[in-house]
C-alpha positions as CSV (number, residue, x, y, z in Angstrom):
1,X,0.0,0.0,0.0
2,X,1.2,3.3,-1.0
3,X,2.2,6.2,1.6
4,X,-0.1,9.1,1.2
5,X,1.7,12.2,-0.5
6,X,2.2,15.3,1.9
7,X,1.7,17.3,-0.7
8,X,-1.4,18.6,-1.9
9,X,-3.0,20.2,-4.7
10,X,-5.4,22.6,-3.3
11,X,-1.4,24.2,-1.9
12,X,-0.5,24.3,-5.6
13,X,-3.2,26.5,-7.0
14,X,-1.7,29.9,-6.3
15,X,-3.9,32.5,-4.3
16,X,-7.1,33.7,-6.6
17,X,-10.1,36.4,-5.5
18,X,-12.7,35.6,-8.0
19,X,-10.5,33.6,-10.4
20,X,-8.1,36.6,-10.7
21,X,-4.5,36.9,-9.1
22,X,-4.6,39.4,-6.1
23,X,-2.6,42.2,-8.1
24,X,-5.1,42.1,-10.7
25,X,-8.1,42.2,-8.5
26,X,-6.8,45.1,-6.7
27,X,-5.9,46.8,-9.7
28,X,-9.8,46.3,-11.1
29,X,-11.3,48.0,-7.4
30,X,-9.0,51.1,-7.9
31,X,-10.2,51.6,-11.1
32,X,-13.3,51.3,-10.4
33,X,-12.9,53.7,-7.7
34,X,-12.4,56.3,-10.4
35,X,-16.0,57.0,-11.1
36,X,-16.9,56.8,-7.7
37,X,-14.5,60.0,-6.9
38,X,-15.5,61.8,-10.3
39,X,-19.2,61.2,-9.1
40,X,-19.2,62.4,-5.2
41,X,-16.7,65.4,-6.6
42,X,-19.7,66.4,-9.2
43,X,-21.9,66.2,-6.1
44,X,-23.6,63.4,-8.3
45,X,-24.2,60.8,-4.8
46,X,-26.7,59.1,-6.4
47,X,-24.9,57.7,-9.2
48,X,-22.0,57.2,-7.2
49,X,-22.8,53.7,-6.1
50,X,-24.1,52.1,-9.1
51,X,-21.2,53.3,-11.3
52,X,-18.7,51.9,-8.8
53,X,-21.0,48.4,-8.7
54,X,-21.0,49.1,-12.7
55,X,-17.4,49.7,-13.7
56,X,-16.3,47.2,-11.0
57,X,-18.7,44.4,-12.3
58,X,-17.5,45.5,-16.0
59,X,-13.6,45.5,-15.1
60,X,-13.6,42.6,-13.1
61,X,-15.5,40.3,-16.1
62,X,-13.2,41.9,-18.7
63,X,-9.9,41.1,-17.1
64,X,-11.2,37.3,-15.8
65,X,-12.0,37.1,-20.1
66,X,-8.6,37.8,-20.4
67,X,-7.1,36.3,-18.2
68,X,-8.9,32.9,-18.7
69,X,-7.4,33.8,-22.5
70,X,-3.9,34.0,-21.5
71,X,-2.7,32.9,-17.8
72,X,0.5,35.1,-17.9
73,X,-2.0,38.6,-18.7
74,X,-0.9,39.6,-15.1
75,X,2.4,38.9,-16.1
76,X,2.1,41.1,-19.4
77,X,0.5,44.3,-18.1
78,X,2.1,44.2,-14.6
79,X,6.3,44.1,-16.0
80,X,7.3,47.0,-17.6
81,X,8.3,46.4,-21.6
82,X,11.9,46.3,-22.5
83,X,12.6,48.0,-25.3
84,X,16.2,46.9,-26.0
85,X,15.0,43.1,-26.2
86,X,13.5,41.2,-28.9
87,X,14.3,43.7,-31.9
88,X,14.0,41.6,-35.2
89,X,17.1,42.8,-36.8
90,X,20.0,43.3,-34.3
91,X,22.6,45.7,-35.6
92,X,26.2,46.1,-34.4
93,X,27.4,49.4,-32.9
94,X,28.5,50.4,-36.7
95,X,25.5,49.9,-38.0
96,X,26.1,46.6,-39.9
97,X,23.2,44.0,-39.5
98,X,24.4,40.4,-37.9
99,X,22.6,38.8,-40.1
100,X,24.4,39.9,-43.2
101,X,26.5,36.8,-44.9
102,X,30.4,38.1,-45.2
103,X,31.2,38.3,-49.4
104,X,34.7,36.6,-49.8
């Protein structure tokens, strides 16, 4: 008989709040926090609830679309891009492609 395993799976799922990664969830409730503020500083109270409920509901189905899409979209909009990496034609400092095949 085998030896139960002492690890489990429900420890390898990494930390989710409505299917999203922590980051992104907190990142949907500040933005939805937006149109909150522009409503209570238009002295608008009453639509300042629903468009929080509103743009949060809206954000958080948007970026669970996306995410369920691609797993690494926290990954993508989180890391800033690197503009020196992945150019399709590398040059050398004097401005002669690598690519280029040497003529002899």
């Amino acid at each position: 008989m085998k030896a139960t395993s002492l690890i489990y799976p429900n420890v390898q799922k990494p930390l989710t709040v409505f299917g999203l990664p922590p980051i992104l969830m907190g990142l949907v409730a500040g933005a939805a926090v937006l149109p909150y503020g522009v409503c209570m500083a238009l002295d608008a109270q009453a639509f300042s609830l629903p468009s929080l409920l509103l743009s949060f509901a809206a954000g958080t189905y948007y970026v669970v679309t996306r995410n369920r899409a691609d797993v690494h979209y926290a990954n993508l909009i989180l890391y800033a891009p690197k503009p020196w990496k992945g150019k399709k034609h590398r040059t050398l400092i004097a401005g002669r492609p690598l690519d280029r095949k040497e003529r002899g």
